[in-house]
FILO-689904 format. One record per residue (C-alpha): residue in three letters; x, y, z. Coordinates in steps of 0.02 Angstrom, whole numbers, plus 32768, in hexadecimal, padded with zeros to 4 digits. Each point is the difference from the previous one (the first is absolute). Layout:
BEGIN
ALAXYZ;...
END
This chain:
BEGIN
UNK7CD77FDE86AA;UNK805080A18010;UNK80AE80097FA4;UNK807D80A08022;UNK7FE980737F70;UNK80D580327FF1;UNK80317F338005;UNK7F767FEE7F57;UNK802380867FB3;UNK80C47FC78018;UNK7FD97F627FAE;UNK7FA280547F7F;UNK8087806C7FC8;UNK807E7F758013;UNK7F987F937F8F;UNK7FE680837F68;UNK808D80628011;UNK80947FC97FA8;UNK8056808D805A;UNK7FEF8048809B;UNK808B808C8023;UNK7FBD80787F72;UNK7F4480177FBC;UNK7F91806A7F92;UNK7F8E806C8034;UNK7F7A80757FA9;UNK801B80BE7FF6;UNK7F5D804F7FE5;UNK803E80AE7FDA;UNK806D7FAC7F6B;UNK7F837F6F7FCC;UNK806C7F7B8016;UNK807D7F83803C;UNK809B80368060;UNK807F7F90803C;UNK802C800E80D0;UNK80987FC38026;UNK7FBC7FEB80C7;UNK7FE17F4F804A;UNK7F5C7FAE7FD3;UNK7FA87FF480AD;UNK7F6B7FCC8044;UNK7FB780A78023;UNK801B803C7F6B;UNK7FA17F717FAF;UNK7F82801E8071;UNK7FE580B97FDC;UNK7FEF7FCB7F43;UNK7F7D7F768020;UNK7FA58070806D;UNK7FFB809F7FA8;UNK80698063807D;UNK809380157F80;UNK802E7FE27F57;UNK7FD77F597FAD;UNK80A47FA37FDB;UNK805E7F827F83;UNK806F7F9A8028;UNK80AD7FD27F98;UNK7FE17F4F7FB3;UNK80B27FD97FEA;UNK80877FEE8084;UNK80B68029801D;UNK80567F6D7FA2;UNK7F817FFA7F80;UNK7F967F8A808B;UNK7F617FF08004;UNK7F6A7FA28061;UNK7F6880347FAE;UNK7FC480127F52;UNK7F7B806C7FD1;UNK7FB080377F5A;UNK7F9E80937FE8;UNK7F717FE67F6F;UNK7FF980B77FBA;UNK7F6B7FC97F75;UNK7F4F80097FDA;UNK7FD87F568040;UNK80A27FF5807A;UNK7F8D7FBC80A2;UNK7FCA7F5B7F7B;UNK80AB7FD67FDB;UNK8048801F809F;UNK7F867F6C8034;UNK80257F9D7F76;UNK80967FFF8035;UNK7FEF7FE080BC;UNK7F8F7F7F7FCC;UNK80977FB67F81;UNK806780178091;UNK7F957FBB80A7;UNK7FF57F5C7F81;UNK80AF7FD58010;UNK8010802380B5;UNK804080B87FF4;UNK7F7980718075;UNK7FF880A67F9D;UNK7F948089803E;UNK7FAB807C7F92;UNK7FED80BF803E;UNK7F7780757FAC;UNK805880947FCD;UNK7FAA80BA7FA5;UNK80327F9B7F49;UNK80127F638008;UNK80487F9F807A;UNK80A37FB38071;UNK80327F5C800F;UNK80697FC5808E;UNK806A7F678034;UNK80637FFD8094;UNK80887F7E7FF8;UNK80447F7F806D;UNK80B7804F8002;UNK806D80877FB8;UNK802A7FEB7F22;UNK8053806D7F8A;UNK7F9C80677FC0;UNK802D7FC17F50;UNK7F9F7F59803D;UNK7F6880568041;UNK7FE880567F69;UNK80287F657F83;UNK7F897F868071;UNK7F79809A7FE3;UNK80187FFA7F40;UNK7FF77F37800A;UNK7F43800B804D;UNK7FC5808B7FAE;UNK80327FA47F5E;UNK7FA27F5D8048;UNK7F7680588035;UNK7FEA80457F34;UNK802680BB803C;UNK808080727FA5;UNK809480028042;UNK804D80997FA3;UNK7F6F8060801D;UNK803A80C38045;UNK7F5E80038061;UNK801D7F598064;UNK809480478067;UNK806D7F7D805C;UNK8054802880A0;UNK80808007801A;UNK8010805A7F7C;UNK80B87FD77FCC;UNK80807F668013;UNK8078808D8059;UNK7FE980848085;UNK807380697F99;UNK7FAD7FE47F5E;UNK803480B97FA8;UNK7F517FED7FAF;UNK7F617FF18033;UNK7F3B80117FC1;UNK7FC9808A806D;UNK7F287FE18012;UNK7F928055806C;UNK801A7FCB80A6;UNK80AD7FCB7FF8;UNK80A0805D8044;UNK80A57FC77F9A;UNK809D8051802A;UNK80A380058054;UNK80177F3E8010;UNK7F5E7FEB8052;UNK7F937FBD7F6C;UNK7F3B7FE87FFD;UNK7F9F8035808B;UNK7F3B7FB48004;UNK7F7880468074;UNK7FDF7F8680A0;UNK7F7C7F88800E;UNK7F5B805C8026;UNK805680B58008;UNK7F7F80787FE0;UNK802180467F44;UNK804880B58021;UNK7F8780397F6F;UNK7F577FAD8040;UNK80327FCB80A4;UNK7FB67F4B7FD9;UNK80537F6E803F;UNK80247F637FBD;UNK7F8C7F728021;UNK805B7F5A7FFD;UNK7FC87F577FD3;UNK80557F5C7FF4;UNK7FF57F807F64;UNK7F5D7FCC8003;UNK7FB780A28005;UNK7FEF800880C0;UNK7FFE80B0806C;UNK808E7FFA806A;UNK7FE7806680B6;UNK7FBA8047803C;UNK80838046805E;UNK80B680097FDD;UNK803B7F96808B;UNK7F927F877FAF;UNK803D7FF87F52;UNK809E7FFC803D;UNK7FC77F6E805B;UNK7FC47FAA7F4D;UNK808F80367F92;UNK80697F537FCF;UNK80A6801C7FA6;UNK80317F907F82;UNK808B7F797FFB;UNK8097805D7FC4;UNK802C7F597FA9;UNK7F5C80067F8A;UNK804080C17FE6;UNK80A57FB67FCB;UNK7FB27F7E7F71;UNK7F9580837FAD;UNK808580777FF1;UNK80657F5D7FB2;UNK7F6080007F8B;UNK801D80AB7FAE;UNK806E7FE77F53;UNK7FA780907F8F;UNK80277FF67F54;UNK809E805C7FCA;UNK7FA8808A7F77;UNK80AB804E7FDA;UNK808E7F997FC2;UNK80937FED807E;UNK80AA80387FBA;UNK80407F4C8023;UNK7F8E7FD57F77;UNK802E80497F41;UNK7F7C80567FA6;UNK7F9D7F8F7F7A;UNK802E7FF57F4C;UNK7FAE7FFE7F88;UNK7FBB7F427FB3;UNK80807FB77FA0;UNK7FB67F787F92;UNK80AE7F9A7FFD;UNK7FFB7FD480B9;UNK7FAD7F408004;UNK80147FE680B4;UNK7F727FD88050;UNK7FC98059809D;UNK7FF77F708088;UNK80AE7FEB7FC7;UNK801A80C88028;UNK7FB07FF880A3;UNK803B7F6D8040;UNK80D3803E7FDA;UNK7FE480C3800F;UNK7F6B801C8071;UNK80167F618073;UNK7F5D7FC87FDD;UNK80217F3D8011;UNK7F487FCE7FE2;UNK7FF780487F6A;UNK7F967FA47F88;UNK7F9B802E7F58;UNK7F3E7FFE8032;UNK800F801980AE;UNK80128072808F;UNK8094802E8067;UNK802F8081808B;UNK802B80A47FD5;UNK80B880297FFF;UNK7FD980C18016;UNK7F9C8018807C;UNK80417F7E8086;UNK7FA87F45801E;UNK7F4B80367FDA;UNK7F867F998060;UNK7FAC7FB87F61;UNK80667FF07F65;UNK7FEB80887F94;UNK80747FF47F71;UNK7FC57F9B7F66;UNK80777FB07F6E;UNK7F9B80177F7A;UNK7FDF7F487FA7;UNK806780307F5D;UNK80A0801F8077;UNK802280AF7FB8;UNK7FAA8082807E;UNK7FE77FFC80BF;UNK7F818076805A;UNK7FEF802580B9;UNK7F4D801A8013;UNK8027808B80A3;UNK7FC980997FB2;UNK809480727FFB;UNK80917F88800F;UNK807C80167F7F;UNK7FE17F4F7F9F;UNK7F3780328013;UNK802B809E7F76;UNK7F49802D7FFB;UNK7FCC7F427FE8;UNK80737FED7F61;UNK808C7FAF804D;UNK80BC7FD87FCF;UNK803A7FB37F84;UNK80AD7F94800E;UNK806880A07FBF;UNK7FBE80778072;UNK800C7F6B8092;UNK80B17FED7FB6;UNK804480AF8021;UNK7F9A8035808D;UNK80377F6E8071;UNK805880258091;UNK809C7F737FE0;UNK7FF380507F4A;UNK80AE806E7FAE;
END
């Protein structure tokens, strides 16, 4: 069947740009991204794919802080393996993914099933990389969009992103040609499968994923806090005159109200973990969160009932 190369291209743009009245386009005689604040149209999609004109980005967040598709750029060594980790993690719990060679690396995309904050795109992201046993602070493994806010005042700038003047991240189209090599992405879905080969057909193949799944992973995300709120006092240090005992502490300062010596409760810090992580320890004096970073982890030592005394957020 022959399909009529502006109405794909319209649906490709529409489906990987989060933004389609301004784009980024290479500049050859600078060696590198420049924003155009011009329409994003067909033909000048077209001219990129085909080598007639610059290759192009497009912005990955929208006005509103909106967005309807997530990407994430893996800028490492072995970046085209955990990108299909990952779309493998993903295509198991009924979220298609679709991985993109790129020159290092590789680009993961996920086109959802209606418009999110940006915010959510970008917690959901953190959610499955975690579950999928991938970093999820690493600088190389860029999410995008790249902020919670079109008007973020900062920004990482990496190669191959534009950030500026409320327009955030821009990230190079599925199967541009790279300005530098003038290779193109080759895409392939979760199990490993060449999509194609023609645009019109992948466009055909891509599925976007139920914005309500989106939703629940980004409900997932609770990170451990690493820096002490200021609604929490600094610790003190151990005072050998306080005898209460920490389930007693947790349960009337922390709100912990399954707090019992010898077993395991959920985390206070870090939001309603999925498995309980925080452990009274059996002599009732010390608690320890076993979330690497949290606050009541304290490089695997723990609190003691003084410090959970006058760090607690109810506490002075």
């Amino acid at each position: 069947m022959v399909y009529d190369q502006g109405q794909v291209v319209s649906v490709y743009l529409n489906t990987f740009a989060n933004r389609t009245d301004v784009y980024s386009r290479w500049d050859a005689e600078k060696g590198g991204w420049r924003p155009v604040r011009e329409p994003l149209t067909p033909a000048v999609v077209i001219a990129g794919l085909t080598g007639t004109g610059p290759s192009i980005s497009a912005y990955m967040i929208g006005l509103g802080s909106l967005a309807h598709c997530l990407a994430i750029d893996f800028d490492t060594d072995n970046g085209l393996d955990q990108a299909f980790v990952l779309g493998r993690t993903m295509g198991g719990l009924d979220l298609p993914a679709y991985v993109e060679t790129s020159r290092r690396g590789a680009h993961l995309w996920c086109v959802v099933s209606a418009t999110l904050t940006a915010a959510t795109l970008r917690k959901a992201a953190r959610a499955l990389l975690a579950t999928a046993l991938l970093p999820t602070d690493d600088p190389h493994i860029e999410i995008r969009p790249g902020s919670d806010h079109v008007d973020a005042e900062e920004h990482e700038h990496v190669t191959g992103a534009v950030v500026g003047e409320g327009l955030g991240h821009a990230l190079r189209m599925p199967m541009m040609p790279h300005p530098k090599t003038g290779i193109r992405g080759v895409m392939f879905d979760a199990r490993s499968h060449r999509m194609g080969p023609s645009l019109a057909q992948t466009m055909l193949d891509i599925e976007h994923a139920p914005s309500s799944e989106i939703l629940k992973w980004a409900d997932r995300w609770n990170p451990a806090i690493t820096v002490i709120p200021h609604a929490w006092t600094k610790p003190k240090p151990h005072r050998e005159e306080d005898d209460a005992s920490a389930s007693e502490l947790l349960r009337t300062l922390w709100g912990v109200l399954d707090a019992i010596p010898g077993r395991n409760s959920h985390c206070p810090v870090h939001g309603r973990d999925r498995n309980p992580s925080l452990t009274v320890m059996k002599d009732d004096k010390r608690v320890i969160c076993r979330v690497p970073g949290c606050i009541l982890n304290n490089s695997d030592k723990g609190r003691g009932t003084w410090e959970l005394r006058t760090m607690a957020p109810a506490h002075g």
